[in-house]
C-alpha positions in Angstrom: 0.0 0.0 0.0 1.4 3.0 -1.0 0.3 6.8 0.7 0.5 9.8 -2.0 0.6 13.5 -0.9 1.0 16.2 -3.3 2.6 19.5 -2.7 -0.8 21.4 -2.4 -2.2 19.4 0.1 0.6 19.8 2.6 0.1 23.4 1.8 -3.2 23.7 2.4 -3.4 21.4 5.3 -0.5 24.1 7.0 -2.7 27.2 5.9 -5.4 25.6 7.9 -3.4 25.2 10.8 -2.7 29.2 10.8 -6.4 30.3 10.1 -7.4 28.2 13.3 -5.6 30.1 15.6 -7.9 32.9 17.5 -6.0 35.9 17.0 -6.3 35.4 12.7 -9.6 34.5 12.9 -10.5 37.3 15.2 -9.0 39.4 12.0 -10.7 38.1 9.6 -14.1 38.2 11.0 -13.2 42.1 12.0 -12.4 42.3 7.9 -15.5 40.8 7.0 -18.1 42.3 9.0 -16.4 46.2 7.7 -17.0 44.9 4.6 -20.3 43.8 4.8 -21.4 47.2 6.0 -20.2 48.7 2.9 -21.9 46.2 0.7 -25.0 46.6 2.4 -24.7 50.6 2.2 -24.2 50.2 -1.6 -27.4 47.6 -1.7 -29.5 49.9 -0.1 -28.6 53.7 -0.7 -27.2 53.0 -4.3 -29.0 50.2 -6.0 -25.9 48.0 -6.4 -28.4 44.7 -6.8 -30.3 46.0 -9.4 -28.6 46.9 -12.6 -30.4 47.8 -16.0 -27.1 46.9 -18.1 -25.4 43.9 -19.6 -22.7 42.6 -20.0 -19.3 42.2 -17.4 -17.7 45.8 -19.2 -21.4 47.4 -18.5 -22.1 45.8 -15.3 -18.4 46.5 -13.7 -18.6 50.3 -14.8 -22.3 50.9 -13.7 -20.6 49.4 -9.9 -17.5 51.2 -10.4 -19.9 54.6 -10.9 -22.6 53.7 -7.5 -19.3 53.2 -5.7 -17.4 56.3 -6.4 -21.1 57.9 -5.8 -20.9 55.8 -2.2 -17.2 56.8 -1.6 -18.2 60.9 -2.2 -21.6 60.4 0.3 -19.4 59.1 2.8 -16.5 62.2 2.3 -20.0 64.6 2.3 -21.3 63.3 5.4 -17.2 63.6 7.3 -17.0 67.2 6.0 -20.8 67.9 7.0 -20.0 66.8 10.7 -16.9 68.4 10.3 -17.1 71.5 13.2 -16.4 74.7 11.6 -14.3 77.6 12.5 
């Protein structure tokens, strides 16, 4: 009987062993859940998960566009609560 490991297997198998660890997962759900926010925002105040286009080039523009609209909201609202002199 013969046991066969690859290369990527070992690899993975180690990567796993780092993503358990609490400190790396506490990261990455930290990442996620800022993230989230931001696709919800986009959902909600922009539309994002309804488009009217076709096409990858159409579709990826029409995103590109509702999220540089998101991105100048968000810089409207800072300078908004911004206290003035």
């Amino acid at each position: 009987m013969v046991l066969r490991v690859n290369k990527k297997s070992i690899i993975a198998a180690n990567v796993r062993a780092d993503i358990s660890t609490k400190e790396i997962k506490r990261q990455n759900i930290s990442k996620r859940t800022a993230i989230e926010g931001t696709n919800s925002s986009l959902k909600r105040s922009q539309g994002a998960n309804k488009l009217r286009v076709r096409g990858i080039t159409k579709c990826s523009m029409q995103i590109d566009l509702k999220v540089i609209g998101h991105n100048f909201k968000q810089v409207f609202h800072g300078l908004k609560s911004y206290p003035q002199e």
